[in-house]
Structure formats: structure tokens, C-alpha cells
C-alpha positions in Angstrom: 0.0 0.0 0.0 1.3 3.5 -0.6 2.0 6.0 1.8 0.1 8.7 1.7 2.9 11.6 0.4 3.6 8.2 -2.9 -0.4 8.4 -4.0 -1.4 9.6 -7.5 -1.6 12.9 -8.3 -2.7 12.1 -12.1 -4.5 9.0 -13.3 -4.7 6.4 -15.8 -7.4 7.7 -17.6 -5.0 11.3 -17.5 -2.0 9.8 -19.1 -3.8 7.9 -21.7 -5.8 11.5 -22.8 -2.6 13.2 -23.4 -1.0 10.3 -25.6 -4.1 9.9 -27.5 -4.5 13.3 -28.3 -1.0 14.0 -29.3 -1.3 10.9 -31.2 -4.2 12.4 -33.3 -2.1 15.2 -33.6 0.7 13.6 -35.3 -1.9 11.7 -37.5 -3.8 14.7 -38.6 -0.2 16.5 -39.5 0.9 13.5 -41.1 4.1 13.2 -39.0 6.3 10.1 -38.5 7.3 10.9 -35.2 7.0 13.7 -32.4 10.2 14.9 -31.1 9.6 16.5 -27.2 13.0 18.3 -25.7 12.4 18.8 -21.8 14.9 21.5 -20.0 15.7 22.4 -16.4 14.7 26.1 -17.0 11.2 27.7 -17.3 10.2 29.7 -19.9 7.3 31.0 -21.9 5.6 27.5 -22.5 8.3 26.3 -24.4 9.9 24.2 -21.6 6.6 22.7 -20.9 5.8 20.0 -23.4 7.8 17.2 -22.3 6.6 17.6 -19.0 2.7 17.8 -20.1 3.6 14.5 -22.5 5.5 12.0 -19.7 4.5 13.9 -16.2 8.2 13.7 -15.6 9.8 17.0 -14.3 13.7 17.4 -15.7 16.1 17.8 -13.2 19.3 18.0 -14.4 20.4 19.0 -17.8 17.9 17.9 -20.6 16.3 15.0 -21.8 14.5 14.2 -24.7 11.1 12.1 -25.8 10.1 10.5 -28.8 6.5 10.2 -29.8 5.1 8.1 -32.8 1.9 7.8 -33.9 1.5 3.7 -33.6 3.7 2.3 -31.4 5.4 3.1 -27.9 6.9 6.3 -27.0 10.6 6.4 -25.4 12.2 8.7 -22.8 16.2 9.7 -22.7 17.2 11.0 -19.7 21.3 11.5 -19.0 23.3 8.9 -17.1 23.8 11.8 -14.4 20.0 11.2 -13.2 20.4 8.1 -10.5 18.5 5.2 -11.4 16.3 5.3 -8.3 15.3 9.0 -8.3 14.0 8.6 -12.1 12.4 4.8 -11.1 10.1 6.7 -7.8 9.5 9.5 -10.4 7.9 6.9 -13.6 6.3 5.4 -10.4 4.8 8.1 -8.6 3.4 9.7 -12.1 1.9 6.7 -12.8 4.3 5.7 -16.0 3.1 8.4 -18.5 5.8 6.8 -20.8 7.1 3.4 -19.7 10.5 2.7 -22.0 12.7 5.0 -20.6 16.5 4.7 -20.9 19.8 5.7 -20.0 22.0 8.1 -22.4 25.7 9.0 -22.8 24.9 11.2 -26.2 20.5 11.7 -25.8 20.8 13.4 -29.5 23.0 10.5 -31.0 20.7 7.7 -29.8 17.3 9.5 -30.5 18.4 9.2 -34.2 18.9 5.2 -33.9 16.0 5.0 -32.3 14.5 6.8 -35.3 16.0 4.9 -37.9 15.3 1.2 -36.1 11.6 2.1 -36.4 12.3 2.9 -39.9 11.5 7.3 -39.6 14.4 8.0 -42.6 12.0 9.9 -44.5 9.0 11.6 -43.7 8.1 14.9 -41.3 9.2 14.9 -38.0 7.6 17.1 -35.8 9.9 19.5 -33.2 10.6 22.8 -31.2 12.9 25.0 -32.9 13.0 26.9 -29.8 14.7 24.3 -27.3 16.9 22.7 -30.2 20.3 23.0 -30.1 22.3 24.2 -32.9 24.7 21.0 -32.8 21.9 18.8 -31.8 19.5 20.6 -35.6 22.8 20.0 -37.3 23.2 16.4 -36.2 19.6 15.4 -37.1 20.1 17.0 -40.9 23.4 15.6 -40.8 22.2 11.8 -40.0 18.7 12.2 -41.2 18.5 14.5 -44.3 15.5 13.3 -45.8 13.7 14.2 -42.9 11.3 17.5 -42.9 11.2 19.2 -39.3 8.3 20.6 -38.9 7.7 22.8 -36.2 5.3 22.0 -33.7 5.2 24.6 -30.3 1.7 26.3 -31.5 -0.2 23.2 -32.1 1.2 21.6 -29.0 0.1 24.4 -27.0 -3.5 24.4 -28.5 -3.9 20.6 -26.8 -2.1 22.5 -23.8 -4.7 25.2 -23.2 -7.3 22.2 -23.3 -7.3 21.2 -19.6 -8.7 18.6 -17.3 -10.5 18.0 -14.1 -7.5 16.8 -12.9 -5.8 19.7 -13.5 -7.4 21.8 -12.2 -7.6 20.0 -9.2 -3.5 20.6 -9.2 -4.1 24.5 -10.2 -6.6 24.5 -6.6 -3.3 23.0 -4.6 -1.0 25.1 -5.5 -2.7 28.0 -4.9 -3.0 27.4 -1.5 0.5 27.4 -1.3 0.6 30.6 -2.8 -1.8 31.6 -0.3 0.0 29.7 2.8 3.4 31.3 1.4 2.2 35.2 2.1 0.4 34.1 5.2 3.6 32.8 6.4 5.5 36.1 5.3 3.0 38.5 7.0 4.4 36.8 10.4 7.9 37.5 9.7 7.8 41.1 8.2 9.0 43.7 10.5 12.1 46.7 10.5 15.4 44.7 10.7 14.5 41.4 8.5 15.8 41.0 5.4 14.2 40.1 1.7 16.0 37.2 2.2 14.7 35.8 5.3 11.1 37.0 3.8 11.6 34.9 0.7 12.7 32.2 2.6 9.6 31.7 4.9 7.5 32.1 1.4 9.5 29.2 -0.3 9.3 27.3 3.2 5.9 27.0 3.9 5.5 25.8 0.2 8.2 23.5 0.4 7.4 21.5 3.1 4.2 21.2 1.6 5.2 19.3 -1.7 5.9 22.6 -3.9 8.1 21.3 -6.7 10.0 24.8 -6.8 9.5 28.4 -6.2 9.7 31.2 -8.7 10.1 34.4 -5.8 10.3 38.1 -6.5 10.5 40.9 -4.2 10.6 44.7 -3.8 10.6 46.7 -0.8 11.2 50.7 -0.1 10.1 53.9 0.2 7.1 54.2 -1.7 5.6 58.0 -2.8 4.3 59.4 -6.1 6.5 62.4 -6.1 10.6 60.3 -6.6 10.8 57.1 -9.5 13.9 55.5 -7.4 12.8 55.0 -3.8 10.3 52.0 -4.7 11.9 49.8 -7.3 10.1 47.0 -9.2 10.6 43.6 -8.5 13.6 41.4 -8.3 15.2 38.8 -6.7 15.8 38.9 -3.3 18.4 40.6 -2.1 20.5 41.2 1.8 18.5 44.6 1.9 16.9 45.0 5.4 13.0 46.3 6.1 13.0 49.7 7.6 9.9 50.9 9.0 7.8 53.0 6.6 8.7 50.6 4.1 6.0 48.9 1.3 6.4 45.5 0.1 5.7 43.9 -2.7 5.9 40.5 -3.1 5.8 37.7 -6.5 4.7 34.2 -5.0 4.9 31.5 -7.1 4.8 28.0 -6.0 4.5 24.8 -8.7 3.2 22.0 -7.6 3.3 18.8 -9.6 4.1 20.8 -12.7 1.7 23.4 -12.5 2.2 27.0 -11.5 0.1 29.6 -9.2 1.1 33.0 -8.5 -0.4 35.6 -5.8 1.0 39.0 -5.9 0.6 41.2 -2.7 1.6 44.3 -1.2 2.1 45.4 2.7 3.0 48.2 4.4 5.6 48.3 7.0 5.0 50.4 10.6 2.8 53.1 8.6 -0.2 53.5 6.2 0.5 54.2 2.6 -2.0 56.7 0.6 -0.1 56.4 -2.6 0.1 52.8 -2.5 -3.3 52.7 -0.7 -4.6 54.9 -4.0 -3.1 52.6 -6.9 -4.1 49.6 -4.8 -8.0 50.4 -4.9 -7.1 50.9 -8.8 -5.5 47.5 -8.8 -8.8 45.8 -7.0 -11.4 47.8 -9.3 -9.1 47.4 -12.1 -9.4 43.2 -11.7 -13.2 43.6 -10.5 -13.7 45.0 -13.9 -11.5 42.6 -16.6 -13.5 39.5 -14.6 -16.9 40.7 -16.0 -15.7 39.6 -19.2 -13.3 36.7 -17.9 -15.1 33.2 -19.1 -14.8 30.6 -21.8 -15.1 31.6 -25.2 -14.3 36.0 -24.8 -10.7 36.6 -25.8 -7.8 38.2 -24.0 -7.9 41.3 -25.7 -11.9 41.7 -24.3 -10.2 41.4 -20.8 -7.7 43.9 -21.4 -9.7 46.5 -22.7 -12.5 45.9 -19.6 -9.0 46.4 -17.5 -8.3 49.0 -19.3 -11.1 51.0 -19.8 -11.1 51.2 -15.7 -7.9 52.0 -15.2 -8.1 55.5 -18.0 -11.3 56.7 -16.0 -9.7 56.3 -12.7 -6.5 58.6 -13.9 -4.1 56.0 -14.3 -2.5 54.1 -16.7 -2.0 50.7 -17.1 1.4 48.9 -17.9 2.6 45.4 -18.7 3.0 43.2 -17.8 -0.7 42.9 -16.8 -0.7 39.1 -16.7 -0.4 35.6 -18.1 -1.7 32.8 -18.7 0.1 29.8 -16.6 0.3 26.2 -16.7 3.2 23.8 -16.9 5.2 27.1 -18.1 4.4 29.9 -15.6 4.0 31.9 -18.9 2.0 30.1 -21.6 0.8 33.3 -23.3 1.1 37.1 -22.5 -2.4 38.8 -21.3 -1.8 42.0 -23.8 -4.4 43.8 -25.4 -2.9 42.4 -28.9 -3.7 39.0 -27.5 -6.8 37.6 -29.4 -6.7 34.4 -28.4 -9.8 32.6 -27.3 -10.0 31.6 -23.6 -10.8 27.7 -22.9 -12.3 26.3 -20.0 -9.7 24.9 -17.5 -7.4 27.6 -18.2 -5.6 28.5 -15.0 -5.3 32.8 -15.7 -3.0 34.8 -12.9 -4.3 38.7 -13.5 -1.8 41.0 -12.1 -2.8 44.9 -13.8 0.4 47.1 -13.2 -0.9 50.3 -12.2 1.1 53.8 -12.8 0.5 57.3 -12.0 0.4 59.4 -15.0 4.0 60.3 -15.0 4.8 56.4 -14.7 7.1 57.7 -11.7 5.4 55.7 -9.3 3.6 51.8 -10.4 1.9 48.9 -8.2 1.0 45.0 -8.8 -1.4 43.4 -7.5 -3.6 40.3 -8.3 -3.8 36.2 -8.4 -4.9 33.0 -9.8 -8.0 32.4 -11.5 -9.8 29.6 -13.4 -11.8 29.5 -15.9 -15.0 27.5 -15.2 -18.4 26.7 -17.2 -20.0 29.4 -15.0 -17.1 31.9 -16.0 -14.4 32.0 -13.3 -12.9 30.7 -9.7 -10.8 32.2 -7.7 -7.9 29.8 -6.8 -6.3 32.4 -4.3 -8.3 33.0 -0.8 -6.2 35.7 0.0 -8.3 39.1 0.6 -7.6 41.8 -0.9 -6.8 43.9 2.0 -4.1 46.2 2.1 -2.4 45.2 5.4 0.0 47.5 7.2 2.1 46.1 9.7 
């Protein structure tokens, strides 16, 4: 019997979804095979798809999985990963892709396995984006009959498309999020560092099962009338809260995969009107791009709500106002150029950036949402209170 911490998170009937609907993909874009590269970094949804495909999270270097469209997928991973940490991983994810192996030269032996299942010829589907330069000149090298076709757009079209299950991982990591600046408010105080706040954020989350956490911070001086006393946010640093300081803080906690974010501001010893001003912005600002936040209404409808707001009340709005998040914290930019349609299942972090009309002076502020038959939930519990400590 498993311990509790070893159950499931994603089941059967999960893993089998994702490999039959890439494999319609690669029959309906007649490819031979479906290259997947999987890196340690995270980046704008890029990074993502050979996590959504095998459920496995890359932890050293980069590995590499090969799809086809009728017979059995197989995983490289480099001789670096120890045998037992990716055996409990295959296990714990339930075995998204069974036939995973051991490689010296991952590029080198994806091209045997290509040619021992006879893919000489054909279209090979790939990212462009993740492929190396020596690894592109290998395949043409060994493989020039092969047409690489790339794939990212359509792969994140089945991306946006997600589950029950998911979005039961999207409500977990949320309350981390949520947990995180709980356990921050009882630390922040004149004489603590960023540091030490960061570290209580990425604690609590931790301990909790987050995967890793992706922390920003500013603190200062906040007023409308100087641009360098509040700066914007950036990795934590050895800088120590003085009293009459506001804090802004970036948590964002991914668990199994998937990534929340919750983005608050405090005050330290002293009320804030400037930030209390751009704050009620911030809140009416949300309050107003959620009336037209459901299934169906585009991103650019959500901006211009957001928008519209923000120009009434005297302020302007700035990016970055947003993304949409997933295995990639950053699947796709909420910008008023975005036209894309939003899908149900969608896990949305709005975050408007607010700025007085000299830009001298800017706050964020928002959280996680998902999008739902009725329109929306809101992952986050946090209030939207504007504490001062």
C-alpha cells in the first residue's frame, strides 16, 4: 500500500488523454514521429511540453522524448539522473511513458531510435525553440531526408485544453501561494531582510510538496512624487525592512508541474496613501476585466475591460498585466494584442500594473484564477486587503 505523500496525483485515464490526443495530432499533421525536448529552465511555455507529454519533471540537464503515432513512446534522460530518483518519479506519475533509458549522447541515440523504427524519410515534428544548434545540425546531418516541422503552436492548442484533474493541481498550488504570504506577513517587520522573507514564502511551500519556487521581491520607500525609492521587482536581495517601508511580493509556488502566483503588497510600521490609492485601482481594475473573464471571450476583451477602468480612474496601465500559466508559468502574455480565445480549464494569474500618469510611481497586485463553465474561480483565498504592519 502507498504511503500517503507516494499516491497519485494524475490518473490512468490522464496519461492515456494526453497520448491519444497528441497521437491524433501527429496523425492529422501526417508526422512520423514527435520529437519533445524537456529543459531544467522555465520559460514561456516552451519548456513545458515534455513535462505535459510524460508527467516527468527534468532535473538535471535535458532529456528528450520520442513520440510516434503507432507504437510506444521512449524517454532519454542523462546517465547523471540516478537510477532510483527517475524509477520513484515513472512510479509516482503513474508511468506516462514506460520505456525509458539511459544516455551518454541523448541526440545521438534519438536518431537510432528513429532509424530502427524505420523514420528516414517523412516529417518529423519539433521545437525549434529548445533545439540546439549542434543537436538541428546532427539530425540534418544523420537524417536529411527528414522534414522538421515545427510544432510549439499546435502543441500548445492541446495545452490550453485542460482537465478536471488539473485543475484540481491549479486548486493545490494555490493554497500554497496563499499559505506562502500568510507565512510572510508573520515575519515582516524593520530589521528582516528580503532574504529571510523569501525564505519563509518558499518554506511553507516546500514543506508542503511545492516542486520549486519562482520568488520576487521589492521593498522601499514608496511616494508618487521620486521614481527610485520603490523599485520593481527582483530577486531577493541582503536589503533589510526599515519601518515605513511597502512590500511587494511575487509568490509563485508549482506544484506537480503546474504553476500559481499571488502577488501582494504590505506596508511596514505606517499606512500608505499612494500605495493605498493605486491599490483600490489595482482591486477595481481586476473587478472590472472579470466581468468579461469566461470561456469563449478573448484576452484582448479582458484587457480592454481592465483597461477602460484604469483610464477613468486617472491611471495608466502597464505590462505586464498578466499571463496565462500552466506547466510554463508563462504560456501566453495577457496583452491587449492578444486575441486568443480563452478555454475552459485555463488557470489565468491577472496581475494589472498600475502607474501614476508620469509612470514615476507603479503597483501590482492580483492572483490566480480559473476558468470555469459558469465563468471563473478564484484559486487564491487571499483578501484583498491592504495590510499595514
Amino acid at each position: 500500500m502507498k504511503s500517503k505523500k507516494e499516491e497519485l496525483i494524475f490518473t490512468v485515464a490522464e496519461k492515456e488523454a494526453r497520448h491519444s490526443v497528441i497521437r491524433q495530432m501527429l496523425l492529422a499533421d501526417d508526422l512520423n514521429a514527435l520529437l519533445l525536448i524537456g529543459d531544467t529552465n522555465f520559460d514561456t511555455g516552451f519548456c513545458g511540453h515534455l513535462r505535459y507529454y510524460t508527467n516527468l519533471r527534468t532535473v538535471f540537464f535535458r532529456e528528450a522524448v520520442v513520440v510516434f503515432p503507432d507504437s510506444e513512446p521512449v524517454l532519454y534522460t542523462p546517465h547523471a539522473i540516478p537510477e532510483s530518483l527517475l524509477h520513484r518519479q515513472t512510479s509516482v506519475a503513474h508511468r506516462f511513458v514506460d520505456d525509458y533509458r539511459y544516455s551518454g549522447d541523448i541526440i545521438a541515440d534519438v536518431i537510432k531510435l528513429l532509424k530502427q523504427r524505420g523514420v528516414s524519410s517523412g516529417r518529423i515534428g519539433i521545437n525549434l525553440e529548445l533545439l540546439s544548434v549542434p543537436w538541428y545540425r546532427y539530425l540534418k546531418q544523420e537524417l536529411p531526408q527528414i522534414e522538421w516541422v515545427e510544432m510549439h503552436a499546435r502543441l500548445m492548442q492541446i495545452r490550453f485544453k485542460h482537465t478536471q484533474e488539473e485543475a484540481d493541481v491549479y486548486r493545490k498550488g494555490a493554497t500554497l501561494a496563499d499559505g506562502g504570504f500568510e507565512a510572510a506577513l508573520k515575519v515582516i517587520r524593520p530589521g528582516v531582510s528580503e532574504y529571510e522573507i523569501v525564505a519563509e514564502i518558499e518554506h511553507f511551500a516546500r514543506a508542503r510538496g511545492a516542486e520549486e519556487n519562482f520568488s520576487l521581491i521589492a521593498s522601499g520607500k514608496f511616494s508618487f512624487g521620486d521614481a527610485n525609492t520603490f523599485p520593481f521587482l527582483y530577486p531577493p536581495s541582503a536589503r533589510r525592512i526599515e519601518a515605513g517601508d511597502s512590500i511587494t511580493m511575487e509568490i509563485t509556488p508549482r506544484y506537480e508541474g503546474y504553476w500559481t502566483q499571488l502577488v501582494r503588497t504590505v506596508n511596514v510600521g505606517l499606512p500608505n496613501a499612494d500605495v493605498e490609492k493605486l491599490h483600490k485601482v489595482c482591486c477595481g481594475a481586476i473587478r472590472s476585466g472579470l466581468e468579461e473573464f469566461k470561456p469563449g471571450k478573448t484576452v484582448r476583451e479582458v484587457v480592454l475591460a481592465i483597461e477602460s477602468y484604469v483610464n477613468d480612474s486617472g491611471y495608466l496601465l502597464k505590462p505586464p498585466l498578466g499571463h496565462i500559466c500552466g506547466v510554463d508559468i508563462v504560456e501566453a502574455r495577457i496583452l491587449r494584442e492578444n486575441e486568443m480565445v480563452l478555454e475552459l480549464g485555463q488557470g489565468v494569474i491577472i496581475h494589472p500594473q498600475i502607474c501614476t500618469p508620469d509612470e514615476k510611481a507603479c503597483l501590482l497586485w492580483g492572483e490566480t484564477y480559473l476558468l470555469t463553465e459558469d465563468g471563473y474561480e478564484r484559486l487564491n483565498r487571499a483578501g484583498d486587503e491592504l495590510y499595514t504592519l
